[in-house]
N, C-alpha and C positions, 0 to 999 in steps of 0.2 A: 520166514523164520521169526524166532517169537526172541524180544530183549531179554538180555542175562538176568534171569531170577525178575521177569517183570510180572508187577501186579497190576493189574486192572481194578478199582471201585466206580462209586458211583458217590455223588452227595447233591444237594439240591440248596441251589442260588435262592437270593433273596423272595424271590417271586415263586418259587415249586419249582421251575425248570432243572430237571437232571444233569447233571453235567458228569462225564466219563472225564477218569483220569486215569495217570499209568504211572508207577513207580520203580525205579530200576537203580543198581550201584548203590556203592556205599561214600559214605564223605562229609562234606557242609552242601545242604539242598540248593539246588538251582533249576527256579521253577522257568520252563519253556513257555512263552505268553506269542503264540499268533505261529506262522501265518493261519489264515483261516484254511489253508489247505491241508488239513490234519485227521491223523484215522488213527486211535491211540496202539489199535490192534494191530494195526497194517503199518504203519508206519517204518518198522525194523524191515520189513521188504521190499523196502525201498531201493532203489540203489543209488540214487539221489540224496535218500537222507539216513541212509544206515551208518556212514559215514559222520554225518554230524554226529547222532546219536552215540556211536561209539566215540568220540572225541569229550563230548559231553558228560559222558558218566563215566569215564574213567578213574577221575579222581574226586568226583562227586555224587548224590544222590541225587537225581535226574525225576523230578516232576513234570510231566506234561500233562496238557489237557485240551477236550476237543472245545472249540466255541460250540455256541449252543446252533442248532441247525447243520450240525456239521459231524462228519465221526461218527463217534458210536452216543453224542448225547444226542438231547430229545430235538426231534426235529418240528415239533411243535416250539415258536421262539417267545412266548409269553409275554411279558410288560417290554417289547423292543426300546432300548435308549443304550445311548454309550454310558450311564451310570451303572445298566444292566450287566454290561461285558465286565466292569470295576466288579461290582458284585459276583462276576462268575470264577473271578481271578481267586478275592475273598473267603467265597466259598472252596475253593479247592486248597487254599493257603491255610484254612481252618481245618479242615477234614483230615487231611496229611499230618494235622496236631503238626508244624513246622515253627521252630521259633525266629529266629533271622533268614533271611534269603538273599542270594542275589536272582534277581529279574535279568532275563534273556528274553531281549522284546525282539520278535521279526515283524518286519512290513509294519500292518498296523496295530501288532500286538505292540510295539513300542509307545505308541501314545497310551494303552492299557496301563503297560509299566509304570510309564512316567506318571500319569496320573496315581497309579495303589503308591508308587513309593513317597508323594509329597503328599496323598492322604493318610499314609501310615507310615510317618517316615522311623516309627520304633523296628518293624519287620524287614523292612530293607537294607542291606549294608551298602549294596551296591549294586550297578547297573552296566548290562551291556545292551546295547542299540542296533540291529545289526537291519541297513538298509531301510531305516525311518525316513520319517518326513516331519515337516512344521505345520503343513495345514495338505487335507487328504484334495486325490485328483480332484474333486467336485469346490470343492472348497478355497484352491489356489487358483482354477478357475479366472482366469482373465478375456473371455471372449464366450462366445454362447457356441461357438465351433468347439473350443476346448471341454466346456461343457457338456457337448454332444458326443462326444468323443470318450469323456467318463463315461456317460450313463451307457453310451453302447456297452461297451465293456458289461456293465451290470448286464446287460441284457442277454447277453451273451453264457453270460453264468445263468441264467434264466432258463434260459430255452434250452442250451444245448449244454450243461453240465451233467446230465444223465442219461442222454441219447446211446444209443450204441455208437450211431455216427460218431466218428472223432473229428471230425471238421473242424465242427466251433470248439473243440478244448483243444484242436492244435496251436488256436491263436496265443492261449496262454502259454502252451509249453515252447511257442516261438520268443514269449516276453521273460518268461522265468531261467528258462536253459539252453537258451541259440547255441550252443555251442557243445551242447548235450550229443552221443552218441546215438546211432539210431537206435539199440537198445534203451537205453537210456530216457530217450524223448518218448518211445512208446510207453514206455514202462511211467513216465508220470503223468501221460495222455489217459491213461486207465486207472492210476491212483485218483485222480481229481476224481472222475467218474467215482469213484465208489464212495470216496471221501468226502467232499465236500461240493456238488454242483448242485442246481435248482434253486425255486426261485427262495427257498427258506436262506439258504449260505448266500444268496443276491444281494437280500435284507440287511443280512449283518455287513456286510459287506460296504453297503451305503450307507452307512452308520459311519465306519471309520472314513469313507469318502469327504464326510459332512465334518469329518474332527478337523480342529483349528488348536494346534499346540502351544502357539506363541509365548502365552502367558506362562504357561503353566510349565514349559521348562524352564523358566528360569528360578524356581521355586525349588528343581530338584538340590538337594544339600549333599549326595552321597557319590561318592568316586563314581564315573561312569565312562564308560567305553563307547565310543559310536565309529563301529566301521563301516563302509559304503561301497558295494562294485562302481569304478572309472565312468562304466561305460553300459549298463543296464539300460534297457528298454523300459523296465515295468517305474522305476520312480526314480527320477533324474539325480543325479547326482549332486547339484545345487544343494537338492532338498535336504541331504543329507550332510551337507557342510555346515550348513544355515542350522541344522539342528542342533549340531556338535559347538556352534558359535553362540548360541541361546543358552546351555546348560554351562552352571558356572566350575571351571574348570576341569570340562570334559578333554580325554583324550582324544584323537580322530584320527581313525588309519586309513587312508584311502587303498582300495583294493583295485588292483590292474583287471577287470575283468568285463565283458558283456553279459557274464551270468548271473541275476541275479540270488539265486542259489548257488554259493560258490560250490563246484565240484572238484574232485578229492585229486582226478587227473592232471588239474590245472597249475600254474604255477601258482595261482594266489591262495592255495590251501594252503599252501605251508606257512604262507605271511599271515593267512586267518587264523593258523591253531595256533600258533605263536606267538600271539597278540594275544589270544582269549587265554592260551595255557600259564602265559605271565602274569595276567591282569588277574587272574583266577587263585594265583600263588601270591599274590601281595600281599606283605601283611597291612592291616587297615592304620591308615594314619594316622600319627600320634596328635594333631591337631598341637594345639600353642601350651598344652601340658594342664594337669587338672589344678594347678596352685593357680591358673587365671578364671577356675573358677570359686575361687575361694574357699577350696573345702576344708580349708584348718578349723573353722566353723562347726563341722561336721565330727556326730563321733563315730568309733569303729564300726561301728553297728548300721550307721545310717550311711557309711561310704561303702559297706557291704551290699546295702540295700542297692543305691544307687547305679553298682555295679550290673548287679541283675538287672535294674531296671533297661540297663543301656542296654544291656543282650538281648530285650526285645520280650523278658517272660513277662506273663501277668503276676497279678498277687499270689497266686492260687500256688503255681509254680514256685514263687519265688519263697512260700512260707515252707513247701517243703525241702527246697536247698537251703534253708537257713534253720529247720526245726523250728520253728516258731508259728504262731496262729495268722491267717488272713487277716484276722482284723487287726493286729502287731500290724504289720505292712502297710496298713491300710494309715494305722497313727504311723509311722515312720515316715511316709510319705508327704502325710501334711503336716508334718514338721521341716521334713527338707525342704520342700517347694519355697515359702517365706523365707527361710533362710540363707537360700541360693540368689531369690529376690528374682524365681521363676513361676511363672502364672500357672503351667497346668503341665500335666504329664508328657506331652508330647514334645512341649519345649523342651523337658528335660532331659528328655532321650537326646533330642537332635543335639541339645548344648552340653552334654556329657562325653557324645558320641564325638564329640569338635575335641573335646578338651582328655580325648585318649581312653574314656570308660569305655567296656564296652566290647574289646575285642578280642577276647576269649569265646568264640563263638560257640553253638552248639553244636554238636554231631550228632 
């Protein structure tokens, strides 16, 4: 079955690489970033993730996209780095023309997330985490056994990700869904296969292995969600506390489950849409109010500006909500910055965004 009113494009990452994307519902965008187990086409026949997907874009407009080697983009994987996957996120967040987002990181689309939203923290309002980590299997790695034990895995998606045999993809659908019906388990034994196996999705795949987040969530600034199954096979649960204790003032739901795709028959769907449908309807926090940042300084005109600016538009944008010229914007801007006694654009987003601008989102 195909998603309500979905559109499929195409746009291309920093390097040439194509990347497929799908857009579905209507709302405030909420771009889906990982697992690498993705097929932008197939994915609604799922019965594993039809479920998310309609959860998802109920009251939102619902961006997905495949990783590169994966889905319907190019299975040729071009300049491989994890700056590269940042960049594929970018590119589809561009192409979509989308102005603020919330990021929905799975597995190791979360360190993707975390990373775009503390490199562009104007785009981002907020974040959800669902089943991350602080540093990937390779990477946390404390023993050369444990280490063997990652790359099997890789190897695994190597060789037998598009065999007809389902052998080596039952290992995953025993780490992803243990608790999956047999419908169910077959049914995502043959999604991988078409979706995302071989040694191209292996690559990417050892990429988020090799990420190490430590740093870099503590940098996130934006309200964020991080829920974790109990009792998941595929990434420990630790990893997932340790994550949600790294980001500063993250929420953290723990989910009663062994699956790490929570399924819809379980009890902990209902505590997972529950969590996302609240956090989802929040209004964004007023922070310590905009008189702490001194805008009686400011005139109508450049608290206007400001405003926009929180919302995440460029100049381009913002000169035709205000009738005025790009390059108006352009002086308004560096007029405010010195005045604010803020160094550059991005600070100002983040310190505007603290201090209550900002949340009149777009649709």
């Amino acid at each position: 079955m195909a998603g309500p009113d979905q559109q499929i494009r195409f746009c291309e990452s920093s390097d040439g690489v194509r990347i497929a994307y799908a857009t579905c519902g209507t709302g405030s965008p909420l771009v889906k970033v990982g697992p690498w187990i993705t097929h932008v086409e197939l994915d609604w026949d799922s019965s594993v993730w039809r479920p998310w997907l309609s959860l998802l874009s109920r009251e939102n407009r619902l961006i997905r996209y495949d990783w590169r080697g994966c889905g319907l983009s190019d299975r040729q994987l071009g300049q491989l780095s994890y700056e590269r996957l940042i960049d594929d996120l970018d590119a589809v967040i561009g192409a979509a023309k989308l102005g603020q987002v919330t990021l929905l990181g799975i597995g190791g689309g979360c360190g993707i997330a975390i990373n775009y939203a503390v490199r562009c923290p104007e785009r981002v309002d907020r974040l959800i985490l669902y089943g991350g980590f602080t540093r990937g299997g390779i990477a946390r790695s404390q023993s050369q056994e444990q280490e063997d034990e990652a790359r099997t895995l890789l190897r695994v998606v190597e060789l037998g990700g598009r065999k007809e045999d389902p052998a080596f993809r039952q290992l995953f659908a025993a780490q992803f869904v243990p608790d999956a019906t047999p419908e169910q388990s077959r049914g995502f034994n043959e999604f991988m296969r078409l979706a995302g196996g071989g040694k191209e999705a292996a690559r990417v795949l050892e990429v988020t292995y090799e990420s190490d987040l430590r740093a870099m969530a503590g940098r996130v600034r934006c309200p964020a969600l991080v829920l974790h199954p109990t009792r998941t096979f595929r990434i420990p649960f630790e990893e997932g506390r340790a994550l949600a204790s790294l980001i500063p003032s993250a929420r953290f739901v723990p989910l009663d489950s062994r699956n790490f795709i929570v399924l819809e028959q379980e009890p902990a769907w209902a505590q997972f849409t529950s969590a996302v449908e609240s956090f989802l309807a929040e209004q964004m926090p007023a922070g310590a109010g905009p008189a702490d940042l001194e805008v009686e300084v400011l005139t109508a005109r450049e608290r206007e500006v400001l405003e926009l600016i929180a919302q995440g538009l460029d100049n381009n944008r913002i000169a035709g909500k205000l009738g005025i010229s790009e390059k108006t914007v352009r002086n308004h801007l560096s007029i405010i910055l010195p005045k604010l006694g803020i160094e550059n654009r991005s600070s100002a987003i983040v310190r505007a965004r603290e201090a209550g601008f900002g949340r009149k989102r777009e649709r």
